[in-house]
N, C-alpha and C positions, 0 to 999 in steps of 0.2 A: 841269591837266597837259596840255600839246602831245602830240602822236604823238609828235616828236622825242625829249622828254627819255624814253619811257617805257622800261623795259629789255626786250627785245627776247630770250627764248628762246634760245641756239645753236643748235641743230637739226641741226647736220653732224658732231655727234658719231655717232662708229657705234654701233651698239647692241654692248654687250658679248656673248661667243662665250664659252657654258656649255658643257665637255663633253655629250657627247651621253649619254651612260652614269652622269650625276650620281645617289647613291644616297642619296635624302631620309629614309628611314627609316632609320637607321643607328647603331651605337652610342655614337656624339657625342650625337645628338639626345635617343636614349630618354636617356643620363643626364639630360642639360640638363633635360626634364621632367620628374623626378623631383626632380632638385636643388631646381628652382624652387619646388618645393610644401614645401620646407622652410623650417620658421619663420625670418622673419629672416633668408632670403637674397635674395628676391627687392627687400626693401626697403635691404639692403644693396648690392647687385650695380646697384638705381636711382641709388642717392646717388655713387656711384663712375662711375656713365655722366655723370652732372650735374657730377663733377669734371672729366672729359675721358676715363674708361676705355673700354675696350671689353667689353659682356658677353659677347662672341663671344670676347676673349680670353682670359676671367678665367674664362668654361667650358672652354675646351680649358686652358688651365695647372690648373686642378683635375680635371679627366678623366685628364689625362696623370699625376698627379700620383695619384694615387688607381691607374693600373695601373701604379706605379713607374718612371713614365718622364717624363726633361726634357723641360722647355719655354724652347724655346730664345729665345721672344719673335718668332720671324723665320716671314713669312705669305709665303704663296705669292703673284703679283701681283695674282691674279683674287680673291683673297679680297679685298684690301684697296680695291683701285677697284670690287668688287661692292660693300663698306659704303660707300664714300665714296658712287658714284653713286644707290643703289636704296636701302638702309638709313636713310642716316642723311638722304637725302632726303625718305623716308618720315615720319621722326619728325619730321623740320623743319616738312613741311604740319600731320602733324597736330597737333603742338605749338601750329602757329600759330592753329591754330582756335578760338575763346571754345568754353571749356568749360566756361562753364554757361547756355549758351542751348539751347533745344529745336530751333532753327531748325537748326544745327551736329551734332547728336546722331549722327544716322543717318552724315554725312559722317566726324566724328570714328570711329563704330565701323568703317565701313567702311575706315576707313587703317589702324584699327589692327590688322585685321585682315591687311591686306596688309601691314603692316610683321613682322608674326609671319611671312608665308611669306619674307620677304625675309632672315629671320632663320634660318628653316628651313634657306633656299638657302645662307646665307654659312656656316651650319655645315657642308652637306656639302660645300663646298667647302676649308672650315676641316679638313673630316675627310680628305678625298681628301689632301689635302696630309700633312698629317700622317702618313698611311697611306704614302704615295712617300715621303717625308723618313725614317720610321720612325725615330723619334727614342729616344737612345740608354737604356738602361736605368739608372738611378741605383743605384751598388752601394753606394756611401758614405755615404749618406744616411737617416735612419730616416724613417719614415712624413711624422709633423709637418713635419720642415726641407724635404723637399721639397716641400711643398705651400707651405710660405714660401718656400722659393726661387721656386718655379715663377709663384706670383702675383706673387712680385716682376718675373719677368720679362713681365710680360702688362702691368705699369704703364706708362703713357705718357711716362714720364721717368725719367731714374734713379735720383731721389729720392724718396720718399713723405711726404709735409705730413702735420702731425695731425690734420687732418677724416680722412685716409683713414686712419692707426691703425687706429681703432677698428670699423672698418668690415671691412678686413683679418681684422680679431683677428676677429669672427664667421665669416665663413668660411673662417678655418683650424680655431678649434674644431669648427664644423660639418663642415669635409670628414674631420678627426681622427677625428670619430666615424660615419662613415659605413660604411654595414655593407657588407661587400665584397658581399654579394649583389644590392646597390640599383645598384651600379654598371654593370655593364656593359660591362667595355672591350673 
């Protein structure tokens, strides 16, 4: 390989501008941790990132969804260029790492640890938003259909293929039966 052909960094990109008063502990977050430890979400909510979902979006349409309120699908700006630029950059390095050499170990857990704060950040950002939009309360709607509405809007398309089905149908059951004291909103 020449210098020439090699691909060459941008660099002139600005660094992205977090509010100063970003709140990381917050009740987006505590559910997300909670959620995640439940069976069968977390290996569902993987398989639906591997389709093209967002788990940032398919936790806040079940958060929102679980304190009886829509989820409109619509992200503030800084959410969605904080995942494009820091997030999903983070999963790309460490995806790209052989993960099963020893040599990679350390580097692998070490992204995956920053892809966890990166996830942190896009949720309180994901929350802050939410919080300003204050998104409207679902009267029409029973428990269940709003949790299917809401993840339908958190899908990347406006359609849903059969790999995501069945992936769907576990976390609507699972958010169905979620005890309102687990939540947190």
């Amino acid at each position: 390989m020449s210098i020439c052909s090699a691909t060459i960094p941008d660099f002139s990109i600005p660094p992205l501008q977090l509010p100063a008063d970003l709140e990381l502990e917050n009740p987006l977050w505590r559910f997300a941790l909670v959620f995640w430890k439940l069976p069968d979400v977390q290996g569902a909510c993987l398989a639906l990132q591997n389709q093209g979902w967002s788990v940032t979006r398919i936790l806040c349409a079940a958060w929102l969804a679980l304190s009886g309120r829509v989820f409109t699908g619509i992200e503030g700006a800084t959410v969605t260029e904080w995942r494009d630029r820091v997030t999903v950059a983070l999963r790309s390095a460490r995806k790209s790492l052989p993960g099963n050499t020893d040599n990679c170990q350390k580097l692998r857990t070490g992204i995956a640890g920053l892809e966890l704060e990166a996830e942190q950040i896009e949720l309180a950002l994901s929350w802050r938003t939410l919080m300003t939009d204050n998104p409207e309360h679902a009267e029409m709607q029973v428990r269940k259909e709003l949790i299917i509405t809401n993840l339908m809007a958190a899908a990347p398309t406006s359609s849903v293929d059969d790999c995501a089905s069945p992936l769907l149908n576990t976390l609507v059951n699972t958010l169905a039966h979620f005890s309102t004291g687990d939540r947190q909103p």
